[in-house]
Each structure stands twice: as structure tokens, then as C-alpha cells.
Backbone as CSV, one residue per row, in Angstrom:
resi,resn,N_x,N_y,N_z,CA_x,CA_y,CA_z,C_x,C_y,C_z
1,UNK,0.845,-1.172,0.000,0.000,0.000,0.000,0.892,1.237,0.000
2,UNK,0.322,1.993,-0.800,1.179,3.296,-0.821,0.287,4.318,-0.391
3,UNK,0.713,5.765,0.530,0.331,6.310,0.886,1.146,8.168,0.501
4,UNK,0.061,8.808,0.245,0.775,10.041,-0.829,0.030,11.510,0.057
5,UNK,0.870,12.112,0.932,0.178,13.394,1.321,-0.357,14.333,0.392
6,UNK,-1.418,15.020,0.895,-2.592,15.991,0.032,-2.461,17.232,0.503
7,UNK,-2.242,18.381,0.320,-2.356,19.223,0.948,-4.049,19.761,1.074
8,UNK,-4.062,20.735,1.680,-5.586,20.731,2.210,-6.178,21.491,1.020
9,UNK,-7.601,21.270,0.774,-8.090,21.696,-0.745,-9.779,21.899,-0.661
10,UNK,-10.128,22.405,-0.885,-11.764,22.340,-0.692,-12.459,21.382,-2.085
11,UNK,-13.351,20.490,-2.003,-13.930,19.887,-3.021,-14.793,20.726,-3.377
12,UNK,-15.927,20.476,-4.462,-16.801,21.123,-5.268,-17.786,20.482,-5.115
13,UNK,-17.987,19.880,-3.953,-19.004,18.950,-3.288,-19.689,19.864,-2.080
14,UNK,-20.545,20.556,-2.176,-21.467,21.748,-1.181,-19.975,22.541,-0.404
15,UNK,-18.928,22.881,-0.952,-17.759,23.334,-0.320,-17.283,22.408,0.651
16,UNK,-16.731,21.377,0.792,-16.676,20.922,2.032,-15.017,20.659,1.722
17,UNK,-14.142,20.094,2.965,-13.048,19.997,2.918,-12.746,18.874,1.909
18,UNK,-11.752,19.137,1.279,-11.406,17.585,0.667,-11.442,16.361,1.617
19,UNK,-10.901,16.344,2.631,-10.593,15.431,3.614,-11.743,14.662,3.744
20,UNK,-13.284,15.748,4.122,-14.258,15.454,4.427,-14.923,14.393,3.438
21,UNK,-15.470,15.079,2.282,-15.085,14.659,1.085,-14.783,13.336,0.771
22,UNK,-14.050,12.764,0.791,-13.550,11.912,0.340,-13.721,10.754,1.281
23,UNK,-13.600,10.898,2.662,-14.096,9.960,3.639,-15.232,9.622,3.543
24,UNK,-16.589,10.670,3.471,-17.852,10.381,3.330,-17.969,8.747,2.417
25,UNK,-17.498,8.203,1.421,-17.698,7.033,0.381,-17.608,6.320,1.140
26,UNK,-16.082,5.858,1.757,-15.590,4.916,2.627,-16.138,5.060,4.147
27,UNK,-16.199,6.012,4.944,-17.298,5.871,5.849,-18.955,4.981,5.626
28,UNK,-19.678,5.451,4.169,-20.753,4.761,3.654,-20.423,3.660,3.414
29,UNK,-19.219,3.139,3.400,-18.998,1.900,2.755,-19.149,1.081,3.805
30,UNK,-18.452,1.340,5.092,-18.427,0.997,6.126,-19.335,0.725,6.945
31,UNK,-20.421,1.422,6.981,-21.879,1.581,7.530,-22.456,0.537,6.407
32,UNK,-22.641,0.983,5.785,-23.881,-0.003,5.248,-23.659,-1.601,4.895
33,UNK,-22.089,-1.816,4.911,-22.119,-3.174,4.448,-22.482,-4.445,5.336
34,UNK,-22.468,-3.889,6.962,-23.160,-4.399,7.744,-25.030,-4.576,7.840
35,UNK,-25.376,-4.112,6.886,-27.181,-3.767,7.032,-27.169,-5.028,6.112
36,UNK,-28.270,-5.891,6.378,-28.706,-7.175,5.510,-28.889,-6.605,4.231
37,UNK,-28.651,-6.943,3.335,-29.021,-6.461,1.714,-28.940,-4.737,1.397
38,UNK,-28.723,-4.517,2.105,-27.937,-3.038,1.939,-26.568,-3.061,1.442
39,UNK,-25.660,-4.085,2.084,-24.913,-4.630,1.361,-24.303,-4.709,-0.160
40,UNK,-25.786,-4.839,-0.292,-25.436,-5.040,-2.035,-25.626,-4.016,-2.847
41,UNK,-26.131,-2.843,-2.446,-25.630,-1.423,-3.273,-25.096,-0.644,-2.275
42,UNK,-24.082,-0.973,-1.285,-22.776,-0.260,-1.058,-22.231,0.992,-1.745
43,UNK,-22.233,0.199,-3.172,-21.424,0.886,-4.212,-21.997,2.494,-4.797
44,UNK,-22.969,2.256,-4.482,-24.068,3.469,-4.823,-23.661,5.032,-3.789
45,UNK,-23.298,5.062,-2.845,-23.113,6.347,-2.268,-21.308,6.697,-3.021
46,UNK,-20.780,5.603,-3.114,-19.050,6.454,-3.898,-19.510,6.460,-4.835
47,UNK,-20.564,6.186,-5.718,-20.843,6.710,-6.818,-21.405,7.815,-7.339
48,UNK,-22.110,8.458,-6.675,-22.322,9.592,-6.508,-21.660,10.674,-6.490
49,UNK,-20.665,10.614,-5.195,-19.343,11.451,-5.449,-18.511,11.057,-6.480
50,UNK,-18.484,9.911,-7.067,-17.745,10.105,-8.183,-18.326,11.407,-9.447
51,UNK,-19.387,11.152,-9.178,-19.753,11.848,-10.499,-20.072,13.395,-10.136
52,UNK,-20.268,13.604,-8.806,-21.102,15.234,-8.315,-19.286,15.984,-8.346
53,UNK,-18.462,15.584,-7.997,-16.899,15.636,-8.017,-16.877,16.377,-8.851
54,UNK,-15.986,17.867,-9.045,-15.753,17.999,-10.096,-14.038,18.882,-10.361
55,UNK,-13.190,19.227,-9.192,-12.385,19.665,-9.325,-11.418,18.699,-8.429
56,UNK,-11.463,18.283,-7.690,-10.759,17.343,-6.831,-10.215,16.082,-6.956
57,UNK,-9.115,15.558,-7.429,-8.609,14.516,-8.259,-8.586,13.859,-6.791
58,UNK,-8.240,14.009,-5.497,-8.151,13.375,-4.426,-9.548,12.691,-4.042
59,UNK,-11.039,13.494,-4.066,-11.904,13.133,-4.004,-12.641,12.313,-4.624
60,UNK,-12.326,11.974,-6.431,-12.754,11.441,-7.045,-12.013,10.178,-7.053
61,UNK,-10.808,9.701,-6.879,-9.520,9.110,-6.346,-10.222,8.199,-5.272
62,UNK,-10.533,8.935,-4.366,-11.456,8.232,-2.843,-12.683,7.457,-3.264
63,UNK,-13.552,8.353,-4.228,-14.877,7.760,-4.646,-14.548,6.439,-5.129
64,UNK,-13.494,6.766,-6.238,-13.381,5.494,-7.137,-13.031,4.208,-6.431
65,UNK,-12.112,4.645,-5.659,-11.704,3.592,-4.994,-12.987,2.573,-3.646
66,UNK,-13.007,3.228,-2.955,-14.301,3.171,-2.843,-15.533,2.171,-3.337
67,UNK,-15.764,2.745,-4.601,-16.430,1.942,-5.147,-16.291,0.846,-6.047
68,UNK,-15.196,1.023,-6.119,-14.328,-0.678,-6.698,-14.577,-1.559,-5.466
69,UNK,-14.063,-1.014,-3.898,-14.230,-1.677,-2.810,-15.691,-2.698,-2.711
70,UNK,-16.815,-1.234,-2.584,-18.158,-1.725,-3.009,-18.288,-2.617,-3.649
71,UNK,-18.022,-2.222,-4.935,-18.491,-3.879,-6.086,-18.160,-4.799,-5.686
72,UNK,-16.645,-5.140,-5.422,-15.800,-6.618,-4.713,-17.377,-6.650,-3.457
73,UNK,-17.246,-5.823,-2.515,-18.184,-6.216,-1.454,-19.590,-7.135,-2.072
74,UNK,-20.391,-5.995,-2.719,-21.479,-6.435,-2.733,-21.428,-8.031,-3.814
75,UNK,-20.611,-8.179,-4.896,-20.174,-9.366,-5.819,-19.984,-10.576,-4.580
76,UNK,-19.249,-10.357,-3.864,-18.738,-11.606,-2.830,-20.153,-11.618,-1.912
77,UNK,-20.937,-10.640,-1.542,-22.142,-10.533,-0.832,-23.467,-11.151,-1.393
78,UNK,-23.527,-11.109,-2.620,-24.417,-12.063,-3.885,-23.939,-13.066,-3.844
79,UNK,-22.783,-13.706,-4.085,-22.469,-15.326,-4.529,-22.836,-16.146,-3.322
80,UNK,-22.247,-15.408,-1.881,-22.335,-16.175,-1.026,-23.648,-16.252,-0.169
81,UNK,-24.796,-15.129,-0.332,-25.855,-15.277,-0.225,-26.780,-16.213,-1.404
82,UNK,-26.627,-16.408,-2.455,-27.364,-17.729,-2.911,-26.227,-19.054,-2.590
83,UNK,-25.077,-19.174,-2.687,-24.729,-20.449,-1.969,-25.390,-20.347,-0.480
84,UNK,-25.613,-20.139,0.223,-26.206,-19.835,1.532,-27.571,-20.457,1.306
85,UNK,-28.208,-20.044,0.666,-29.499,-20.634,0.139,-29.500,-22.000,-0.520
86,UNK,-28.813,-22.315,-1.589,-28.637,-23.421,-2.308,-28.163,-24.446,-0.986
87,UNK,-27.350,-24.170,-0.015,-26.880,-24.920,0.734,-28.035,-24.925,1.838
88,UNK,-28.560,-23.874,2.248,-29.686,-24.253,3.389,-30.676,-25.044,2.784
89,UNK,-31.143,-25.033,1.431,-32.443,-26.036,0.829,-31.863,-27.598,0.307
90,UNK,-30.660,-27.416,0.323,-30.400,-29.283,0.558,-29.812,-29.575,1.929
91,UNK,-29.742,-28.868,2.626,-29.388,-29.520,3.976,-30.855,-29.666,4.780
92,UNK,-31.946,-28.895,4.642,-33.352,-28.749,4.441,-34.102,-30.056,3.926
93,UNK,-33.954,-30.318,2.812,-34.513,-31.132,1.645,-33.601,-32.585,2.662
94,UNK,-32.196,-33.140,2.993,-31.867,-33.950,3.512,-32.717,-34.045,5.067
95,UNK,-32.618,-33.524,5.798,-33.372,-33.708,6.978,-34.818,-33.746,6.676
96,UNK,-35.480,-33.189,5.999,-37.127,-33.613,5.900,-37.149,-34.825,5.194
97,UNK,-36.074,-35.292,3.959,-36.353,-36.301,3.402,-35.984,-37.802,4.784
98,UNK,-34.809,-37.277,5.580,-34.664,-38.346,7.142,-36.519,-38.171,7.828
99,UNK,-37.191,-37.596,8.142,-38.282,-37.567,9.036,-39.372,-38.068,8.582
100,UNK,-39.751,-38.294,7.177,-40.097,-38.770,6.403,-40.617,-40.660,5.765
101,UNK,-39.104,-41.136,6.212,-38.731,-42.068,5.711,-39.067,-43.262,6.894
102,UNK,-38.779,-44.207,6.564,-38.924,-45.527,7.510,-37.814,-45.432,8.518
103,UNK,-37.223,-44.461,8.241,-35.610,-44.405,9.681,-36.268,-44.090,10.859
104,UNK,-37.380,-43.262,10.543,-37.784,-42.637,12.134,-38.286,-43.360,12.893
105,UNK,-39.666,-44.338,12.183,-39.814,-45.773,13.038,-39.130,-46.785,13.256
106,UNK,-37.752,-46.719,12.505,-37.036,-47.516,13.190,-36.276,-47.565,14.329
107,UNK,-36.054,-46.083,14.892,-35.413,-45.532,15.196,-33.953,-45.187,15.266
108,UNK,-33.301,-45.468,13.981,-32.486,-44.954,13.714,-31.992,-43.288,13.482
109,UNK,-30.791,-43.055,14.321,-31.099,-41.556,13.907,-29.808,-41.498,13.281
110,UNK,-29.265,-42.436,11.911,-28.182,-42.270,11.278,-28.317,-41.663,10.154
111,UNK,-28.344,-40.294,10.000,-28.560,-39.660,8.316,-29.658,-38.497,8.712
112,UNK,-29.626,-38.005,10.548,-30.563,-37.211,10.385,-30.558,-35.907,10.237
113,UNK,-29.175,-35.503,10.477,-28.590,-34.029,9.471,-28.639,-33.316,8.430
114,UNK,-28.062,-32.536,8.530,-28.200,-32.026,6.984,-27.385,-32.530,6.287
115,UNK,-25.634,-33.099,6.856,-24.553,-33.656,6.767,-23.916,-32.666,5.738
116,UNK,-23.123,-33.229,4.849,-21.971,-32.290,4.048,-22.785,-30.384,3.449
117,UNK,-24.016,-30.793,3.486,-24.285,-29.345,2.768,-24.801,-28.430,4.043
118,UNK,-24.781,-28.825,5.388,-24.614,-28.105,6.583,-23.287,-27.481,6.685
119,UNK,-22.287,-28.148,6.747,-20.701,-28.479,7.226,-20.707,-27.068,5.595
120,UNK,-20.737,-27.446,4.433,-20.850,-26.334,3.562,-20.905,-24.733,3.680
121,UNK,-22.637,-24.595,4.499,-22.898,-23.925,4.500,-22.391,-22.920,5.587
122,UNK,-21.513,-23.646,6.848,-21.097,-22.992,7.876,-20.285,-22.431,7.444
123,UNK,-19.381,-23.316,6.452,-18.065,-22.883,5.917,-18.280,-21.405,5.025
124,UNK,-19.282,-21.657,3.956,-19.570,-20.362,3.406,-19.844,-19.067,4.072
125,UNK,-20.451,-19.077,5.171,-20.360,-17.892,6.519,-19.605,-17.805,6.715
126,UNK,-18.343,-18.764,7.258,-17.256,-18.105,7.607,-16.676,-17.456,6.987
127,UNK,-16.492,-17.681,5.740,-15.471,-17.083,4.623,-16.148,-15.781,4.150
128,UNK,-17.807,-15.936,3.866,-18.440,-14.630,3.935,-18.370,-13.317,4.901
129,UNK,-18.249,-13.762,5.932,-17.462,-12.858,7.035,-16.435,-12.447,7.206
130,UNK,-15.370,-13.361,6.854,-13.940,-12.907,6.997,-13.824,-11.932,5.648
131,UNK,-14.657,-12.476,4.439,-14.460,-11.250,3.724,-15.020,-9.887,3.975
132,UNK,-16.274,-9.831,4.104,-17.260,-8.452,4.867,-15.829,-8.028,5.745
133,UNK,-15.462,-8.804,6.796,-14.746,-7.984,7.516,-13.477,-7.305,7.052
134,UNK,-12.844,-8.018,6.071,-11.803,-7.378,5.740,-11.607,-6.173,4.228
135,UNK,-12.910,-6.281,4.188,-12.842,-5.285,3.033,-13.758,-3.891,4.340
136,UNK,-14.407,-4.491,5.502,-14.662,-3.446,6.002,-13.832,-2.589,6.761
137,UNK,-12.670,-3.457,7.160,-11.802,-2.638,8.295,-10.535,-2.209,6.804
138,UNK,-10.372,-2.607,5.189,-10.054,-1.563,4.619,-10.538,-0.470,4.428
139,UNK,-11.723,-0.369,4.817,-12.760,1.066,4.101,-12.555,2.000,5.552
140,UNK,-12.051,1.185,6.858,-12.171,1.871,7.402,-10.782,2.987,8.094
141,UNK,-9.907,1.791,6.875,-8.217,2.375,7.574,-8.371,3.695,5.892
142,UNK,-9.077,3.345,4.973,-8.945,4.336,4.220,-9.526,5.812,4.182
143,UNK,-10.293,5.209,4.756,-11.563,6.717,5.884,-10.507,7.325,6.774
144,UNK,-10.056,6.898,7.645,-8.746,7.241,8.507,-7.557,8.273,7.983
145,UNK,-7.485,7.291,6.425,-6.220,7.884,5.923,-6.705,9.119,5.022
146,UNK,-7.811,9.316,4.579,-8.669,10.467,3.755,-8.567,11.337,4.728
147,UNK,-9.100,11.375,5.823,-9.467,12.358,6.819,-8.386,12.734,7.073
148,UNK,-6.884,12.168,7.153,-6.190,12.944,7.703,-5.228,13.304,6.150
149,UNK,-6.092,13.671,5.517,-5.255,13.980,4.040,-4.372,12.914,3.472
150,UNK,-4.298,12.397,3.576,-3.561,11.164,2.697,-4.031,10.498,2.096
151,UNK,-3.801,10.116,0.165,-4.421,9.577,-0.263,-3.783,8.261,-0.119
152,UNK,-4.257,6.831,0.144,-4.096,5.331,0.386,-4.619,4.455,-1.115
153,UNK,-3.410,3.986,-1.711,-3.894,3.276,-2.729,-3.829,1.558,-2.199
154,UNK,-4.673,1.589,-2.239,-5.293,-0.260,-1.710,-4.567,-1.306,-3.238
155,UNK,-4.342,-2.200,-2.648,-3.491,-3.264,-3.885,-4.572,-3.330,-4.782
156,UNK,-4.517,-3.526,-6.240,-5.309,-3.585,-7.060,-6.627,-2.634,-7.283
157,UNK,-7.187,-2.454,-6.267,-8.324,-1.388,-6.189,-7.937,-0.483,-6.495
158,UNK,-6.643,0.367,-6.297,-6.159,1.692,-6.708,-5.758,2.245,-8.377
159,UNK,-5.327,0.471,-8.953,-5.321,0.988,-10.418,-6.769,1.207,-11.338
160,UNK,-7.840,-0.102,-10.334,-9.041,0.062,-11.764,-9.717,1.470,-10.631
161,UNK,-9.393,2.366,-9.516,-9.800,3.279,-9.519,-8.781,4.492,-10.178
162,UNK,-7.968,4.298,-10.235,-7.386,5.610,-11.078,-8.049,5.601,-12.533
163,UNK,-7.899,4.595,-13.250,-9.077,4.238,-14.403,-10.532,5.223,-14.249
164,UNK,-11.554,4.314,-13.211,-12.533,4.816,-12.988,-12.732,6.462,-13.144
165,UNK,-11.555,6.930,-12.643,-11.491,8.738,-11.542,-11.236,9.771,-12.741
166,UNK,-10.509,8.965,-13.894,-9.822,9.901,-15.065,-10.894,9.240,-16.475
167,UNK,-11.556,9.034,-16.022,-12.436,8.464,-17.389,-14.155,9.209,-16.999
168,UNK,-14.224,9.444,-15.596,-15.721,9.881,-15.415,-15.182,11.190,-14.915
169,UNK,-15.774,12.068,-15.896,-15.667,13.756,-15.814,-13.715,14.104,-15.971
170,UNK,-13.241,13.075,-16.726,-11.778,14.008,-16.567,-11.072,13.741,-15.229
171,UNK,-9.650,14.192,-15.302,-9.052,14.361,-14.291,-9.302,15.438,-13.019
172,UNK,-10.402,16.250,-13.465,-9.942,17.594,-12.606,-8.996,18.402,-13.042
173,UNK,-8.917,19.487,-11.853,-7.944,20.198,-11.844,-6.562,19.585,-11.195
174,UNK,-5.905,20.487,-11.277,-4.394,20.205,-10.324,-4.176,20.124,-8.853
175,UNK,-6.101,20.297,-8.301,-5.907,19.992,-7.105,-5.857,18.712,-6.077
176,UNK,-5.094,17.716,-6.266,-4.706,16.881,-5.680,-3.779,16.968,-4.307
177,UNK,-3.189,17.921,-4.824,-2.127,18.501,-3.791,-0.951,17.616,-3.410
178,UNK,-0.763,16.937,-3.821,-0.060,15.686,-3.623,1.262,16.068,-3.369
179,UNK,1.894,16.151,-1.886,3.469,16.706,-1.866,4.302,15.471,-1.521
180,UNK,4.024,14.828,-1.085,5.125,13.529,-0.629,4.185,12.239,-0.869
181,UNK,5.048,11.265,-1.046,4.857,9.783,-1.310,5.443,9.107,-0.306
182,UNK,5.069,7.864,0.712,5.407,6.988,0.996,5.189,5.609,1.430
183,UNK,5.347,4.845,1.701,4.643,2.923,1.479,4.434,3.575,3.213
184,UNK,3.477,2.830,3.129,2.557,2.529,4.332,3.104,1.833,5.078
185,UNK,3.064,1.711,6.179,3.791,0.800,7.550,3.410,-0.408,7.289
């Protein structure tokens, strides 16, 4: 991760500080990806500032990024909410088809689980979480690093947002402010 000081700049966003500015996306990002299915248009508040943006290469920089974050979020937030489903209706479909059957008067209770598409589906939470969480506590070290003027380019997210930032409305002006560069701790 690289990290590049800003000097202080006002956006073209109701006047507000750049700093401010630019946190607002990643703060939203942060908030909402915890709300059930809110989740999945995340991406929708840095998009906005991407586009209301109009002199601030730092702010639009934040948006973009941002909302690259978003998409990864809400994309990994879709797949693993219908595996979640696909896996709760055969672990579902296995236990009603056990209660069902001649096992219960026999009393056998061998097969009365959901078995592998339970064990599945736990697994898919976990990994669904560890991702939510770690794209949330990036949104939230990048909120951190906005606010205190520094722009934070996240691995990969930072090139398809420089893309994003210089293709919707232009680069801006020269106000980036950008005086020093250095890699992140």
C-alpha cells in the first residue's frame, strides 16, 4: 500500500473539505455493508461522489476507490448469499427427506442431518465474514487515511480506480495537492 500526502483543498461537493469529502464514500462503505441487503448497493453512495466531483482529483480518487471496494463487497455478498441458500435447501430437503422415511420408526437416527451441505454452509459464513470484515476494516483504515489527508492506494483497487477517476468527468484540476509519497507501515 502506498500512501501520498494531500495538501488541504476544498472539493466542489457543497464546499466541504477535501478530507471530508472523500471519507464520506468509505465511511458509507463501512456503515452499510453491515445492514442485511444493503450490502449489495454499497457501491451506490461512492458513486455519486464520483460523479457530483468535479475539481478534486483526491476526491474522485477516494470515490473510485471506494467503489471498486463496493463492487468486490457487494459481488462476494451475492455469490455467497445464494450459496447460503442453495446450501440451506439441501441440507433442508436432507433432513425432511430423514423424518419422512422408515428411519424414524425404526429408530435410527443415522442420516438425520443435513450432513456435508450443513458443514458447507457454515463454511460459506465463515469465509463470507472474513471477507465483509476485511474489506470493512479496509474502508475503514482508508476513511482514517482520507481524513487525515492522505491519499491510500489499496493493492489492485487503486489501479481500476485511477481508471474509474480519469475516465468519469476528466481528471480535474491540479488539485490533488499531492506533496510527498510513501509505502505505508
Amino acid at each position: 500500500m502506498k500512501t501520498t500526502a494531500i495538501d488541504p483543498h476544498k472539493s466542489s461537493i457543497g464546499g466541504l473539505d477535501a478530507n471530508i469529502a472523500a471519507l464520506i464514500p468509505y465511511a458509507a462503505l463501512f456503515v452499510l455493508s453491515w445492514f442485511n441487503y444493503a450490502n449489495w448497493i454499497v457501491w451506490a453512495v461512492p458513486l455519486v461522489f464520483l460523479f457530483l466531483e468535479k475539481e478534486s482529483v483526491f476526491v474522485k480518487f477516494s470515490a473510485a476507490q471506494a467503489l471498486v471496494l463496493g463492487i468486490v463487497r457487494s459481488a462476494f455478498s451475492i455469490v455467497f448469499s445464494i450459496l447460503g441458500w442453495i446450501f440451506s435447501a439441501l441440507a433442508a430437503n436432507r433432513i425432511e427427506r430423514y423424518w419422512t422415511s422408515e428411519a424414524i420408526f425404526s429408530g435410527s437416527t443415522r442420516g438425520a442431518g443435513g450432513g456435508i451441505w450443513t458443514v458447507l454452509l457454515t463454511i460459506t459464513g465463515i469465509i463470507s465474514w472474513i471477507v465483509a470484515a476485511a474489506i470493512a476494516i479496509a474502508a475503514a483504515y482508508a476513511a482514517y487515511m482520507a481524513f487525515s489527508n492522505k491519499k491510500l492506494e489499496l493493492p489492485v483497487a487503486s489501479g481500476l480506480a485511477a481508471k474509474f477517476s480519469e475516465k468519469i468527468g476528466g481528471g480535474g484540476d491540479s488539485n490533488s495537492g499531492s506533496s510527498n509519497t510513501n509505502a505505508a507501515p
